[in-house]
C-alpha positions in Angstrom: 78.0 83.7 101.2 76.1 81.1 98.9 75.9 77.8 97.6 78.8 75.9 96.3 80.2 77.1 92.9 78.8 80.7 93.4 82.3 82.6 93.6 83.0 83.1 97.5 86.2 82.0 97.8 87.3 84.2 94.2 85.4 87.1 95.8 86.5 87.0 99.6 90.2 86.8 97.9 89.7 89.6 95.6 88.2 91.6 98.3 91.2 90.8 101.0 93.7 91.9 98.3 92.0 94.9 98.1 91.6 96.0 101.4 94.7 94.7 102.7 93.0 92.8 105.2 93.1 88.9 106.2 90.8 86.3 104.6 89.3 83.5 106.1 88.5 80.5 103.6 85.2 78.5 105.4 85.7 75.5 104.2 89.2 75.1 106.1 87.3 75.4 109.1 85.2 72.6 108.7 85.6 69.1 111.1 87.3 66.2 109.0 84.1 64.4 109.7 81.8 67.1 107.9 84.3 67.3 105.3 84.3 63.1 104.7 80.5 63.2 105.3 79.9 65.8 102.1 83.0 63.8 100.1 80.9 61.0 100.3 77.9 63.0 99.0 75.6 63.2 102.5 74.8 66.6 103.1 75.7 68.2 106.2 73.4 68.8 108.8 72.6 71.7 111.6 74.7 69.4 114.3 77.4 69.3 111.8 77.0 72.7 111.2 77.0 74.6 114.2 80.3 73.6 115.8 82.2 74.8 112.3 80.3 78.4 112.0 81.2 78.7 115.7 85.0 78.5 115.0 84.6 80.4 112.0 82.7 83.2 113.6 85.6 83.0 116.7 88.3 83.5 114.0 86.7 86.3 112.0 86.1 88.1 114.9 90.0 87.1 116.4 91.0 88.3 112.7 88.9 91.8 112.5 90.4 92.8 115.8 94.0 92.3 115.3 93.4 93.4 111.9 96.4 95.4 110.6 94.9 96.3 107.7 94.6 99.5 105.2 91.1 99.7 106.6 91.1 98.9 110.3 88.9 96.1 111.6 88.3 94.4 108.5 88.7 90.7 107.4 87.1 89.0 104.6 85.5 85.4 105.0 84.3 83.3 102.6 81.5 80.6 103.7 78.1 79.4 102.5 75.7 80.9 106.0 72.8 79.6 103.4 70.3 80.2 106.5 69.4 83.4 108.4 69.9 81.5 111.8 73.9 80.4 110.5 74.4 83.9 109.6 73.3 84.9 113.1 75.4 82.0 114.4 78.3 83.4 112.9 77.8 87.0 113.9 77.5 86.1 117.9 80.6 83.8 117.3 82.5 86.7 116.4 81.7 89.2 118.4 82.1 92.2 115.6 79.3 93.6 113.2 79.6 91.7 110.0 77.9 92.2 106.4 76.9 89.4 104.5 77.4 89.6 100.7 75.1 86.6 99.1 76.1 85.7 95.2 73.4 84.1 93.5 72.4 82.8 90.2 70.8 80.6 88.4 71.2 77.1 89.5 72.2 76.0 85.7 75.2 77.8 86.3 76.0 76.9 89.3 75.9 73.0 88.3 78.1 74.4 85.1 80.2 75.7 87.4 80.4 72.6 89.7 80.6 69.9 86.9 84.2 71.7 85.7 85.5 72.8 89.4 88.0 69.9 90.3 90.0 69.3 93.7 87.2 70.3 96.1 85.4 67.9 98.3 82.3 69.4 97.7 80.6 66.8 95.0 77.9 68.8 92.5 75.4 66.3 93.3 74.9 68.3 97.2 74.1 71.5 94.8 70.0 70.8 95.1 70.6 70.2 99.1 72.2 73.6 99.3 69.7 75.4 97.1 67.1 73.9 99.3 68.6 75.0 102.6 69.4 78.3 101.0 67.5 81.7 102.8 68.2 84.8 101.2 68.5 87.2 103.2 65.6 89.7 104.1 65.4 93.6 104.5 66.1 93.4 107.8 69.8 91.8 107.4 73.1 93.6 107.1 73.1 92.0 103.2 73.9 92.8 99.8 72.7 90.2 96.9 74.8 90.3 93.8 74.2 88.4 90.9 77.5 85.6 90.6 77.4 85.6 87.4 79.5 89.5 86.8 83.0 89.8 87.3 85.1 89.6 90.5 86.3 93.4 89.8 82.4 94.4 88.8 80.8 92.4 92.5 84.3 93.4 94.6 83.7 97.2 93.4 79.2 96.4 94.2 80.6 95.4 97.6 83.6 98.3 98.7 80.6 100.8 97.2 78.0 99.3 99.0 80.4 99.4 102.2 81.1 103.0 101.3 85.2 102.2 101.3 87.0 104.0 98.4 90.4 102.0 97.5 93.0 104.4 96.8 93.7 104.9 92.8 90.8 102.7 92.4 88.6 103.5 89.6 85.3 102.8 91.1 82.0 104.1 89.6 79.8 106.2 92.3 77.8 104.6 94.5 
């Protein structure tokens, strides 16, 4: 989870190659609508919102269950759940415990990031809407905050450690 340009979708990818396990990108769940409505650079709101963490949540849970991966019930989904009450949307949706993994930096970076991404809808002007919607998550969350600005392998090996899964012939540091 986080704000445009943090690293989800490199992450959630990393992370499903790892564990075997199928990956669910967010933003290909979103309604053309919501997707022409942030193209033209109008942030989305919580009506926009709602119906597209709802099939996302449907499909991560549809995707943990039937899940034939190395570790069973597992699948990996990348999407922004910048508010406590999205990330609870998503978790009823699917019907499975999840664990949110926020990557988060300094917003410099971000729009560095952003000003040199090309092909995505998402414009780097929305990048102060989303950092202004954004709620990290509290003690009280299944969450993990990693700074975005490490390495796929260095946050991917934070995350299976912090998840307490051991890859096979991996070479991760102890937890």
């Amino acid at each position: 989870m986080g704000v445009s340009g943090s690293g989800k979708s490199t992450l959630a990818a990393y992370l499903a190659e790892q564990l075997h396990c199928p990956l669910l990108e967010g933003d290909t769940f979103h309604a053309p609508a919501s997707i022409a409505k942030m193209q033209s650079g109008h942030p989305l709101d919580d009506a926009d919102r709602w119906p597209w963490l709802d099939r996302l949540g449907r499909a991560l849970g549809e995707a943990a269950l039937g899940a034939q991966a190395d570790h069973d019930g597992l699948a990996v989904a990348a999407c922004s759940a910048l508010k406590r009450s999205y990330r609870e949307r998503l978790a009823a949706a699917s019907a499975v415990p999840l664990s949110f993994v926020l990557l988060d930096t300094m917003p410099a970076e971000i729009a560095r990031r952003l000003a040199t991404r090309s092909g995505h809808y998402m414009p780097a002007s929305l990048l102060d809407s989303q950092l202004a919607t954004l709620e990290r998550p509290t003690a009280d969350e299944n969450a993990l905050m990693l700074d975005a600005g490490r390495t796929p392998d260095a946050l991917g090996s934070d995350v299976l450690t912090w998840l307490g899964i051991t890859i096979p012939g991996s070479a991760q540091p102890p937890g």
